[in-house]
Each structure stands twice: as C-alpha cells, then as structure tokens.
C-alpha positions as CSV (number, residue, x, y, z in Angstrom):
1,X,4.4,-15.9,-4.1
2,X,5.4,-12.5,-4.3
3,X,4.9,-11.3,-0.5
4,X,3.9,-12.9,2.6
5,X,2.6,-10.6,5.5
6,X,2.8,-11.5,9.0
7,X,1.2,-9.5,11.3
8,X,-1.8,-9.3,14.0
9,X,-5.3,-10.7,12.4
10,X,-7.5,-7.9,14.1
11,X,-11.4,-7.3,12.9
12,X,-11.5,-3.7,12.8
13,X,-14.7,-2.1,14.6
14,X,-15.5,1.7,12.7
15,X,-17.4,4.2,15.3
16,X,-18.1,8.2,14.7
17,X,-17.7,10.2,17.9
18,X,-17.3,13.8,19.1
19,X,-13.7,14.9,20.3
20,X,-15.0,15.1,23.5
21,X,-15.1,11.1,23.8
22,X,-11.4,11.1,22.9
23,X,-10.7,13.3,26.0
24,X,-13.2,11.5,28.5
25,X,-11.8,8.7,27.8
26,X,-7.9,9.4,28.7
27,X,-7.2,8.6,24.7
28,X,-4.8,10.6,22.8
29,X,-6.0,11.9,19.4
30,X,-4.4,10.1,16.3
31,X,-2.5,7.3,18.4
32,X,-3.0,3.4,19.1
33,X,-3.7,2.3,22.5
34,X,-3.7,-1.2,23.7
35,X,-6.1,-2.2,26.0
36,X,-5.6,-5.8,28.0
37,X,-9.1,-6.2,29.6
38,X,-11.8,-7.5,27.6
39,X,-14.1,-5.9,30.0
40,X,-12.6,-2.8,29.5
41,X,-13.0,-2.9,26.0
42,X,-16.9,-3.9,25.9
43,X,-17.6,-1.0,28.2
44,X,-15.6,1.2,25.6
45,X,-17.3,-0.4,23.2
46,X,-21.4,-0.4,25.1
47,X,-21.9,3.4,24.1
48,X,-21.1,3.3,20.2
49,X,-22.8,2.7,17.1
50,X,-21.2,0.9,14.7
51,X,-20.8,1.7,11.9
52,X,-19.2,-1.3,10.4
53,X,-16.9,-3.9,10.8
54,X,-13.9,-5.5,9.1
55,X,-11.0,-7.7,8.6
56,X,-7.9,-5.5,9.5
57,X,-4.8,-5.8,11.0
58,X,-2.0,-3.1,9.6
59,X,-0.4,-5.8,7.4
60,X,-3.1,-7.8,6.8
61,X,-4.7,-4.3,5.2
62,X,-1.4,-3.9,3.1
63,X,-1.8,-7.3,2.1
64,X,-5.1,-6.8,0.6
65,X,-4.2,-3.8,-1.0
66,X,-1.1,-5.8,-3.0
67,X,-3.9,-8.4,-4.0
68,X,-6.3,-5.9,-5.3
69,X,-3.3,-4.4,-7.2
70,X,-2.7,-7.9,-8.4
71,X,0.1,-9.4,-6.8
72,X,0.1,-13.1,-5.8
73,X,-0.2,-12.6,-1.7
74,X,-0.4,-14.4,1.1
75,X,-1.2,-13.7,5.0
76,X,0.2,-15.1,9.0
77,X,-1.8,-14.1,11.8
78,X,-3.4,-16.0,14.9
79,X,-6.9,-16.0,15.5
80,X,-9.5,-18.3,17.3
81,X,-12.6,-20.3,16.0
82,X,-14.8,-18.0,16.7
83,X,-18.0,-15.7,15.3
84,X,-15.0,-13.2,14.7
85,X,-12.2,-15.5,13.3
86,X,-14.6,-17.3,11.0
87,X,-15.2,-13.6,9.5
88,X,-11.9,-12.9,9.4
89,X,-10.9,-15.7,7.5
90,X,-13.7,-15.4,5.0
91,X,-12.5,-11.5,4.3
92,X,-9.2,-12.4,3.3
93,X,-10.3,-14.9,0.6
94,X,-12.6,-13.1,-0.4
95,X,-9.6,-10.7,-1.3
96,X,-7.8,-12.9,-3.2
97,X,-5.1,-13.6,0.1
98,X,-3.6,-17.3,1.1
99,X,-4.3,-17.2,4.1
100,X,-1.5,-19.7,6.1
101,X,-3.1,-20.2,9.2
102,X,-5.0,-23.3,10.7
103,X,-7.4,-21.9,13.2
104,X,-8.6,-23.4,16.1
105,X,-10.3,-21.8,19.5
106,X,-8.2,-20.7,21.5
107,X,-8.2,-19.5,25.3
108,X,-8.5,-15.8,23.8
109,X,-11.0,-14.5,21.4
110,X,-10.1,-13.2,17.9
111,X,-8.1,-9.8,18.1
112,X,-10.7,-6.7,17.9
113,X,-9.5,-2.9,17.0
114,X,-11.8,0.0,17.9
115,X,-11.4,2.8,15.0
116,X,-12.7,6.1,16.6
117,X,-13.2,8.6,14.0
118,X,-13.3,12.2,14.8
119,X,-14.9,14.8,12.8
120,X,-11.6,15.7,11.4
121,X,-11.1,12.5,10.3
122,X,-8.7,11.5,12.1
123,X,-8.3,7.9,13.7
124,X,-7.8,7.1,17.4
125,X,-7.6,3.3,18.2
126,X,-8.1,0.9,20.9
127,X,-6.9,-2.4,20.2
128,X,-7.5,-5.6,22.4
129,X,-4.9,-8.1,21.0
130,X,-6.7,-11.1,22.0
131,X,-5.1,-14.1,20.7
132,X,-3.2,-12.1,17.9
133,X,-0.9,-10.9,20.3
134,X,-0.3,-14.8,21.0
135,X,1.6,-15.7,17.4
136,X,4.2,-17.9,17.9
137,X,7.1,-19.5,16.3
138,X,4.7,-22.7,15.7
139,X,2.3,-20.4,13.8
140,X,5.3,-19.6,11.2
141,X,6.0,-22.8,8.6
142,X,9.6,-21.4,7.2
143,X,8.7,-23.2,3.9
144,X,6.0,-20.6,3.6
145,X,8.6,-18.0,3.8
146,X,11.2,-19.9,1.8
147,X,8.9,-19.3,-1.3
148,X,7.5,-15.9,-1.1
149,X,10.1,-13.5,-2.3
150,X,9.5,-10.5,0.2
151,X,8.3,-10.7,4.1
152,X,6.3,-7.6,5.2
153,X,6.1,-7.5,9.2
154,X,4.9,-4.6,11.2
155,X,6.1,-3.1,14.9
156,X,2.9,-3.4,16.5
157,X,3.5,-7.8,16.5
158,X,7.2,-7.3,18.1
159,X,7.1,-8.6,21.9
160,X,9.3,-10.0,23.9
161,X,8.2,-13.6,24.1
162,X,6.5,-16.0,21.6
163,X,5.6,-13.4,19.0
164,X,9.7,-12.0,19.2
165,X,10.4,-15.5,18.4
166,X,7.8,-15.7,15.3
167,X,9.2,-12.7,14.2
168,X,12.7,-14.1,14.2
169,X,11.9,-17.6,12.5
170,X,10.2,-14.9,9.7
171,X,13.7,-12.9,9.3
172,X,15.5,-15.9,9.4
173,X,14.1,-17.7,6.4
174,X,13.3,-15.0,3.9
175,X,14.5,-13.4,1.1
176,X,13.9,-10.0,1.9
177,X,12.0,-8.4,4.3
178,X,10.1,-4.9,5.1
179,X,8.8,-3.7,8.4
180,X,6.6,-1.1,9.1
181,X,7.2,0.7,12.5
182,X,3.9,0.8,13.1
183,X,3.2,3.8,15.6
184,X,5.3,5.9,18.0
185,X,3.8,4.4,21.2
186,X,5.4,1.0,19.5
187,X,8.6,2.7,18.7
188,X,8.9,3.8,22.4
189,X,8.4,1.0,24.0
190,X,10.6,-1.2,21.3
191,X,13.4,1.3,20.6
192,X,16.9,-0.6,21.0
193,X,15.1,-3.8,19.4
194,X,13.9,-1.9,16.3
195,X,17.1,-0.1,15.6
196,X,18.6,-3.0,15.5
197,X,16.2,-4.7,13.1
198,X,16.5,-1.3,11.3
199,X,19.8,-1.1,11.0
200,X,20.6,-5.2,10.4
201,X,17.7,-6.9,9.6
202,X,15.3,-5.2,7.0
203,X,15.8,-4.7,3.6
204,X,13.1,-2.1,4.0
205,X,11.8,-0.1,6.8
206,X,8.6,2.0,6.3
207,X,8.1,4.8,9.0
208,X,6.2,8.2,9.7
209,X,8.4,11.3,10.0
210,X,7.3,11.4,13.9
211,X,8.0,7.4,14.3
212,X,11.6,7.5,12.6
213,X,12.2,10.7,14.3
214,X,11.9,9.2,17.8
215,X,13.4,6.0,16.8
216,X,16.9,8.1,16.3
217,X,16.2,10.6,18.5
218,X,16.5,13.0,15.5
219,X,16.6,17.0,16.6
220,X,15.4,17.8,13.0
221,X,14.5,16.2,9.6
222,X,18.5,16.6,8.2
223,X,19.4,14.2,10.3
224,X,17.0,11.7,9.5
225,X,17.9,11.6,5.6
226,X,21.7,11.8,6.6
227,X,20.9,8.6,9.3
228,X,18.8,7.2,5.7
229,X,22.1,8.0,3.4
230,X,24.2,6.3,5.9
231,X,21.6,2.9,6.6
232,X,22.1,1.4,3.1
233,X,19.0,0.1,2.8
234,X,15.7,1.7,1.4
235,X,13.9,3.7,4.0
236,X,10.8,5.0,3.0
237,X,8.8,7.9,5.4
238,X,5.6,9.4,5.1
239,X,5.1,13.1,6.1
240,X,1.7,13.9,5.8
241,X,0.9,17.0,4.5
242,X,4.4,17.1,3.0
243,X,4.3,14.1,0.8
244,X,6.7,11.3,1.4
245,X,10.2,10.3,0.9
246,X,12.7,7.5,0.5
247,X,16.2,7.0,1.0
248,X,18.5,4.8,-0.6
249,X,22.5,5.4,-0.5
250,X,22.7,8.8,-2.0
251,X,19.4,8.8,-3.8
252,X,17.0,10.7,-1.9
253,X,13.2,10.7,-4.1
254,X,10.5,13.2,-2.5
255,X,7.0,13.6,-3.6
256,X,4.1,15.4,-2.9
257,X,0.2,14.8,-1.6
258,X,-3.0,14.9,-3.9
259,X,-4.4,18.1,-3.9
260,X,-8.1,18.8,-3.1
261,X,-9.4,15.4,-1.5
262,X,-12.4,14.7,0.0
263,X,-11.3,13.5,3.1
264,X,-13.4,11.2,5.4
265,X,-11.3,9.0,7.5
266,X,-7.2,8.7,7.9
267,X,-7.5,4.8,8.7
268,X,-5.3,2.6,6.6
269,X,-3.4,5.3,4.7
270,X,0.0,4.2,6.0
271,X,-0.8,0.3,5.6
272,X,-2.5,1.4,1.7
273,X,0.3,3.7,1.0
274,X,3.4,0.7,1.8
275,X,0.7,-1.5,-0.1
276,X,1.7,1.0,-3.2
277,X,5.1,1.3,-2.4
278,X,5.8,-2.4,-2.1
279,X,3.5,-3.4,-5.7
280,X,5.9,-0.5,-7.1
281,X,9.2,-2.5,-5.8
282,X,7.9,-5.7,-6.7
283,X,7.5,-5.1,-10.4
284,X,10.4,-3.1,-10.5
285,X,9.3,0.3,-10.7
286,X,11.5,3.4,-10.3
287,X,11.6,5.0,-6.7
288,X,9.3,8.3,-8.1
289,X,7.1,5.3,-9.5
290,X,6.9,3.8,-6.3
291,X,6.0,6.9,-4.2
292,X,3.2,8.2,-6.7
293,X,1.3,4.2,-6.7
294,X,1.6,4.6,-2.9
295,X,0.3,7.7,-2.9
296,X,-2.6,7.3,-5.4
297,X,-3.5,4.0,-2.6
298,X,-3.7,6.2,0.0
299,X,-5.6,9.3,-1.3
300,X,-8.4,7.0,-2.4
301,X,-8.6,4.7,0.8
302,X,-8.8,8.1,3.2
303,X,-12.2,9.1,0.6
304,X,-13.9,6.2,2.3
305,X,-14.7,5.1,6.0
306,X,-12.1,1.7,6.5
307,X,-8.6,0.7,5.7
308,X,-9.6,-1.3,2.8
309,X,-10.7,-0.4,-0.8
C-alpha cells in the first residue's frame, strides 16, 4: 500500500449562512472550533439548511484524493455503528479506500463537522469529535503500518491520552510519515508536542504560513525558510494567495496560485492540496512537480461546495 491515513472519521455537514451567524455565534471566521456538547451542537445545528452531507475528516479527504489520483490507499479512524458510521464507511469504499477499522457502537456517536460557508467562501467549522476523538492504540494494527510505505497523520487527532498513544504506535511502526498541522487553534494548544514531532518524528510536515509561523514563533517569513533549511526534512507550506513552498536542505521550490478561479467554497483545499503533494512524492516527482499536482487538486476542489472531488 502506498499510504495509510490516520486521522478523525468525521461526516462533514455543508450549511450557507450570512457573516452575521459567524459573529452571533462567538465563531471566528476561517478557524475550527471544537464543540464538546452534543446538545450544543444540535442547537447550532436546529437553524440551518443543509445543504449536504459527507464523509470527511482532514486526512480521510486527502486520502480520497490519493485514491482518485490512483494510488493504492488505505484509511484509520474510529466511528460507531450508527446511521452516520454506516455512511461513512460506505463513502470511503465507494472511493476506492481500505478502510482498517472494525466498527462497533460505541458510547459516542460517529464524529460530525459543521462546514459554515460564508459568502466569501470561506469555511468556519464546528466539530463535535464524538467517538473519533476516542482512537486508541487498540484501533492501530502495526502490521497495517508495517506494509504501507508512508503514514499521513494530521494535528487535529493529537491528545494527550489514548489518541497520543495511537499516534505513537503509528510513528513507531512506519516507514515514513507526514503530518499535517492541521489549524492554528491546534498548534496552540499542542505547541511543545508538535515541535518535537516536527523536528524528530516526520519525514514530512505540511503547514499554513500562519500555522508554521506560530509553531516557531517566527517574527517574519525569513525565518521560517531558514528554521525549514536547518530541519532537514521536507516542509511543505501553503500561503494562500501567494502560492506555496517547500523546503528541503538548501532547496527551497516556490510556486504560484491558478489565476482567475471561480471560487465557491475553501473547504478541503489544504487536505486536496497535501493529497497532490504526497501523489507527486510517491511516484517520484520533482519538488516543482509536486507543488503544481497539489495545486491543480486544490483549485478544482475550491470550484465546488465539499472537500472531495
């Protein structure tokens, strides 16, 4: 297998809404928040129209997006035998994923993400974790990672607790392994952990400039490629409007964004971009190569409503 994912299995939920439900809400624009009251959620939930729903989880969409390109993939991520997991399931095979995980109900329901999209397109969530957030070291079979040749993790799975300990049986077994940071909220609360992993554990580390920025306390974008130069390992940061980047010893690779897109919705353009990325390192693709098949995922995912093509 050429890449196992282990992340959260979420089903995401997509809603329109005016900015003003972003500010009457207490929800900041663009981020992810973590709610950990189902009722809370519902009553979020009560006053929106839906306008569709699907299996997601930030890996789990990357995932897809290596299948679709191709790649023998398979998938870890807890969910419960429910109306939701059931769905879940289904929409990974249906995407050509192995999905490694024997589900059966749990005390939690399945893991649920509310996308709210703005009129600018951009994507605020609210995620209740459910049982994803319950992954354990049990869920993990090491021969699973033992025979894929890359892992690909993401921050927003790394607790302390059972899913820290999942996350180190995954590191510990496999060949290589990339991480995406996930979000800045994630990055804050995780620093000293991920810098570590950063710095000693990943092969890989995929990162927005505002997320890698925070994670080294960075005053400008200088010292993020000099921190990059100095990692010796491939870091790879998006910049949004300025393209993205990656950094490998001395080799530093830039490109730029696609010009004149009809925008609709920002979900999944970090999770379809590393999906690019990774299909480029994979098969051996130079680091340009790799950047521009990222980039062509992401431009056409953020023509669409959804993280998934």
């Amino acid at each position: 297998m050429k890449i196992l994912g282990i992340g959260n299995a979420i089903v995401d939920v997509i809603c329109k809404v005016q900015d003003d439900f972003i500010s009457k809400n207490n929800l900041t624009k663009g981020t992810m928040k973590l709610l950990f009251d189902e009722t809370e959620f519902k009553s979020l939930l009560s006053n929106l129209k839906i306008e569709r729903t699907i299996s997601g989880g930030s890996v789990a969409n990357s995932i897809v997006g290596l299948s679709q390109l191709g790649n023998h993939v398979g998938f870890i991520g807890k969910i419960s035998d429910d109306e939701l997991g059931g769905k879940y399931e289904e929409g990974l095979k249906s995407e050509n994923v192995q999905y490694f995980y024997h589900k059966k109900k749990e005390d939690l329901p399945t893991g649920t993400c509310l996308i709210l999209v703005t009129p600018d397109s951009e994507r605020t969530m609210c995620t209740f974790l459910g049982t994803a957030g319950k992954i354990n070291e049990n869920d993990v079979e090491a021969e699973v990672v033992k025979k894929s040749s890359m892992i690909f993790l993401e921050g927003y799975l790394w607790d302390e607790g059972e899913p820290k300990r999942a996350f180190e049986k995954a590191i510990k077994n496999a060949n290589k392994v990339a991480m995406s940071l996930s979000d800045q909220f994630c990055v804050d609360r995780h620093k000293p952990h991920f810098l570590e992993l950063v710095k000693n554990k990943l092969d890989i580390t995929f990162a927005n400039e505002q997320e890698i920025m925070s994670l080294i306390n960075a005053k400008n974008f200088e010292e993020i490629v000099e921190f990059g130069k100095n990692l010796k390992k491939l870091l790879v940061i998006t910049r949004g409007e300025k393209g993205a980047i990656s950094i490998l010893d001395n080799e530093v690779t830039e490109n730029d964004i696609e010009k004149n897109l009809k925008i609709k919705d920002l979900t999944g353009a970090g999770d379809l971009f590393a999906a690019g990325f990774l299909h480029g390192y994979l098969n051996n693709l130079t680091q340009m190569e790799c950047l521009n098949k990222g980039r062509e995922m992401s431009s056409k995912v953020i023509q669409q409503i959804g993280a998934r093509l």
